[in-house]
C-alpha positions in Angstrom: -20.9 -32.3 -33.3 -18.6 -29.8 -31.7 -21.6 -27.4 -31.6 -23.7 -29.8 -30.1 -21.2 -30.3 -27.5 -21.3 -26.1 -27.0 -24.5 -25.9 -26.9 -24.4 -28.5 -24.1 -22.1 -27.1 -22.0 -23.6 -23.3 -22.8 -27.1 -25.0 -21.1 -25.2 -26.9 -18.3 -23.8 -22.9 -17.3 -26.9 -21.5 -17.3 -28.8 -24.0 -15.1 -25.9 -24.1 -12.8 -25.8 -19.9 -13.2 -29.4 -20.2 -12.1 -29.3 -22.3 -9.2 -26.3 -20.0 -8.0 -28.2 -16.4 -8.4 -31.3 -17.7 -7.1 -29.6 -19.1 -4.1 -29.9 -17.3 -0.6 -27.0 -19.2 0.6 -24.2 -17.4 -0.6 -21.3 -20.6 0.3 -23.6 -22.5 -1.7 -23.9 -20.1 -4.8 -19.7 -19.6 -4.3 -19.4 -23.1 -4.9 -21.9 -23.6 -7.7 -19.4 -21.3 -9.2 -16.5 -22.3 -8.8 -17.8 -25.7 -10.0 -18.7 -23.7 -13.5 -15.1 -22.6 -13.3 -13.6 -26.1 -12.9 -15.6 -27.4 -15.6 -14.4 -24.6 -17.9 -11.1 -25.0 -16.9 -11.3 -28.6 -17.7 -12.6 -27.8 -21.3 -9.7 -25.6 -21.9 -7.2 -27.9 -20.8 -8.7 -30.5 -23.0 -7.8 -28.6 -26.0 -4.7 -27.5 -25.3 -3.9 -31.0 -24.5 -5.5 -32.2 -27.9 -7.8 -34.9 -26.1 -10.5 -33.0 -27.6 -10.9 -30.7 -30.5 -9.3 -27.5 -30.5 -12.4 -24.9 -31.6 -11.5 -21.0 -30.6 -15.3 -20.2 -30.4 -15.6 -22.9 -27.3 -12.2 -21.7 -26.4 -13.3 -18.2 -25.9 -16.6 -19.4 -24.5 -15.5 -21.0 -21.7 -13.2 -18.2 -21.0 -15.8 -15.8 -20.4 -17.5 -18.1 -18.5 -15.0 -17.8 -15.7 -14.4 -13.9 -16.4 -18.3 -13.3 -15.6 -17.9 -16.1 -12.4 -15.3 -14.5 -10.6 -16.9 -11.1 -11.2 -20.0 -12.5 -9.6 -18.0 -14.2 -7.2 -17.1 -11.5 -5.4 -20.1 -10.3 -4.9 -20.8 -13.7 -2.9 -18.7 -12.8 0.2 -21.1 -11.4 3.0 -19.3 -10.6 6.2 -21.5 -13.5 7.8 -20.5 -16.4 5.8 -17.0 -16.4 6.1 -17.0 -19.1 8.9 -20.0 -20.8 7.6 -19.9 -24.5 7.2 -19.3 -26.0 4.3 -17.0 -23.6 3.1 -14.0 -23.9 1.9 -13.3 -19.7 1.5 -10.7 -19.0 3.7 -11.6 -16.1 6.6 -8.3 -14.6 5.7 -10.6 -13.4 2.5 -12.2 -11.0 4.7 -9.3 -9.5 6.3 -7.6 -9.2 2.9 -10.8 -8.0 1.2 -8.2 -5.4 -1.1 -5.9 -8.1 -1.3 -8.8 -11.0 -2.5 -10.5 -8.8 -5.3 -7.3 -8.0 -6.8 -6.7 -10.9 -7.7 -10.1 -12.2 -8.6 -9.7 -8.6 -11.4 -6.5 -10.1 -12.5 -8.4 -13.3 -13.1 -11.5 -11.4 -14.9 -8.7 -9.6 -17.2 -6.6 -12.8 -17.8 -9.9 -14.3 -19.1 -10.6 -12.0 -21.4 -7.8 -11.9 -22.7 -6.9 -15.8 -22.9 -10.8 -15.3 -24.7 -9.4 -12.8 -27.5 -6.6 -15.1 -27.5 -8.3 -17.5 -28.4 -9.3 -16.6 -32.1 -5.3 -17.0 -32.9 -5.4 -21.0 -32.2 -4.7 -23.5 -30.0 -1.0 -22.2 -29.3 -2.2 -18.5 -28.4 -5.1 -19.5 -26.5 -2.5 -21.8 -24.7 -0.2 -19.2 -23.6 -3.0 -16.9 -22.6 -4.9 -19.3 -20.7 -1.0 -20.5 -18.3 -2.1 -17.0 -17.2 -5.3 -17.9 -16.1 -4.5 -21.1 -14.1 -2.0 -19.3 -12.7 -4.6 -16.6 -11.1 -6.4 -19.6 -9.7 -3.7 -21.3 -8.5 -2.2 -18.1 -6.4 -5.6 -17.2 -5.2 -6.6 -20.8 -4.1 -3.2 -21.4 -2.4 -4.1 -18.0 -0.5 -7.6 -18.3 0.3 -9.0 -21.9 -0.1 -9.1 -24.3 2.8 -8.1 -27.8 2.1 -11.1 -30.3 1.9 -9.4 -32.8 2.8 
């Protein structure tokens, strides 16, 4: 079942990853993204919180998942789309470009590494991956506009 399940959520990234790569609007693709990146998140926290089965091969998956989305995130960031509508990236992105990709590389690193982490069970991956939502907690506090 749980392989079911990862196969699932493998196919739900790519047709997601598709839409965002053949996309010409880049606030669009961003936020197809960063929707893969909520869902992975989500799947991770649901292990660590045991409402659903702990397996290190999902665990890692969905790690890498948001290493390979924040690297192609920042490729999303043309100078004309930082006050297009819709988005929720903040302009201060593009007057802290430096500022921005470091810590979208501290996110890529933290991971990969709450992805090795994840082969040494449900109490490694869990320290590892505090690391991770705490990259996207800084960097949304920075740089994303409220929605509400």
């Amino acid at each position: 079942m749980r392989a079911v399940i990862g196969v699932g959520i493998a196919a739900l990234a790519l047709v997601v990853a598709g839409a965002a790569f053949g996309d010409d609007d880049p606030v669009h693709a961003r936020q197809q993204l960063m929707k893969m990146n909520n869902a992975s998140a989500k799947a991770a926290f649901g292990m660590i919180k045991g409402t659903t089965p702990y397996d290190a091969t999902q665990a890692a998956a969905q790690m890498n998942q948001i290493a390979t989305d924040i690297e192609t995130f920042v490729t999303l960031l043309p100078p004309d789309s930082a006050n297009a509508a819709g988005t929720y990236a903040s302009p201060d992105i593009w007057t802290n470009m430096d500022d921005f990709k470091a810590l979208a590389t501290k996110l890529d690193t933290d991971a990969k590494a709450a992805a090795a982490a994840a082969a040494g069970g449900v109490d490694a991956f869990k320290v590892a991956f505090a690391a991770v939502n705490s990259d996207c907690s800084a960097c949304h506090k920075k740089y994303r506009l409220s929605d509400d």
